[in-house]
C-alpha positions in Angstrom: -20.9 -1.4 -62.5 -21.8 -1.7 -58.8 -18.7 -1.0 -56.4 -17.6 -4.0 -54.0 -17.9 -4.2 -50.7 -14.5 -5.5 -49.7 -13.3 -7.9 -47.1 -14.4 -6.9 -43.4 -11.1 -6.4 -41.3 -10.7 -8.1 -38.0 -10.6 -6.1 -35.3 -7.9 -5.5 -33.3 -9.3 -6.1 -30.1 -10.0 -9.6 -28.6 -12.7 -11.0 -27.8 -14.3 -10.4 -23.9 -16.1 -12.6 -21.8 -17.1 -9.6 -19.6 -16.6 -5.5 -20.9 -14.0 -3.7 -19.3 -16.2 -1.9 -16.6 -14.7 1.1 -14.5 -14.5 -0.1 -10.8 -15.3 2.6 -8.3 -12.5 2.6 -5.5 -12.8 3.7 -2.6 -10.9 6.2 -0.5 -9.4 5.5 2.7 -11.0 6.6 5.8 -10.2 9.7 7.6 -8.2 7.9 10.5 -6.3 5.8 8.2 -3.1 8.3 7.6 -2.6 9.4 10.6 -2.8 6.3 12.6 -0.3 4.9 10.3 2.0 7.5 11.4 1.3 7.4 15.0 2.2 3.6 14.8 5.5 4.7 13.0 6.3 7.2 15.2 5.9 5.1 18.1 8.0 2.5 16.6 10.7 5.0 16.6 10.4 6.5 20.2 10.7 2.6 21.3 14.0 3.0 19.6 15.4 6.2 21.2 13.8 5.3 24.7 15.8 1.6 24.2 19.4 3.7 23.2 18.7 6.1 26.1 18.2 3.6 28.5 21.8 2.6 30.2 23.6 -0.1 28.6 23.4 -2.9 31.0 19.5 -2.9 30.5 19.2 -2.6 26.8 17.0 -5.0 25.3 17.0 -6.4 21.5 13.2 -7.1 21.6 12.4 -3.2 22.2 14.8 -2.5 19.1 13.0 -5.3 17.2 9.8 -4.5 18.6 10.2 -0.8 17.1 11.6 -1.6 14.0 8.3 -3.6 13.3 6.2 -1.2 14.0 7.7 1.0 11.7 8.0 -1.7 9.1 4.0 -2.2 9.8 3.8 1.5 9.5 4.8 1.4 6.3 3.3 -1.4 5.0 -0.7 0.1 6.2 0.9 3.2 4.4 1.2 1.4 1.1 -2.4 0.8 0.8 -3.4 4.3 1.8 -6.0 6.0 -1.1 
């Protein structure tokens, strides 16, 4: 007597419109790190210049002003490769 076949399984994957395909990324450029460190760094010598600065003429945009750039600084960082 001739063995059966059996029932196919389903697989376990679903099905795809499009294959999985590895996506080349690509690096950041040279410049990128440490122009996101000079903007950083700037952001926090505008700081220190606005506390050394005497008291009548300190200014809450230079604080502001640094603590974006540091805030951008780490933002461009985040999407360093």
């Amino acid at each position: 007597m001739p063995k059966s076949k059996g029932r196919k399984k389903p697989s376990k994957q679903r099905y795809q419109l499009h294959p999985h395909r590895k996506q080349r990324t690509k690096g950041s450029p040279r410049w990128y790190a440490p122009l996101m460190l000079v903007v950083m760094g700037a952001g926090v010598a505008i700081i220190v210049w606005n506390f050394l600065q005497p008291s009548d003429v300190f200014k809450a945009g230079y604080m502001w002003l640094g603590l974006g750039l540091i805030a951008g600084g780490f933002f461009g960082i985040s999407f360093w490769k």
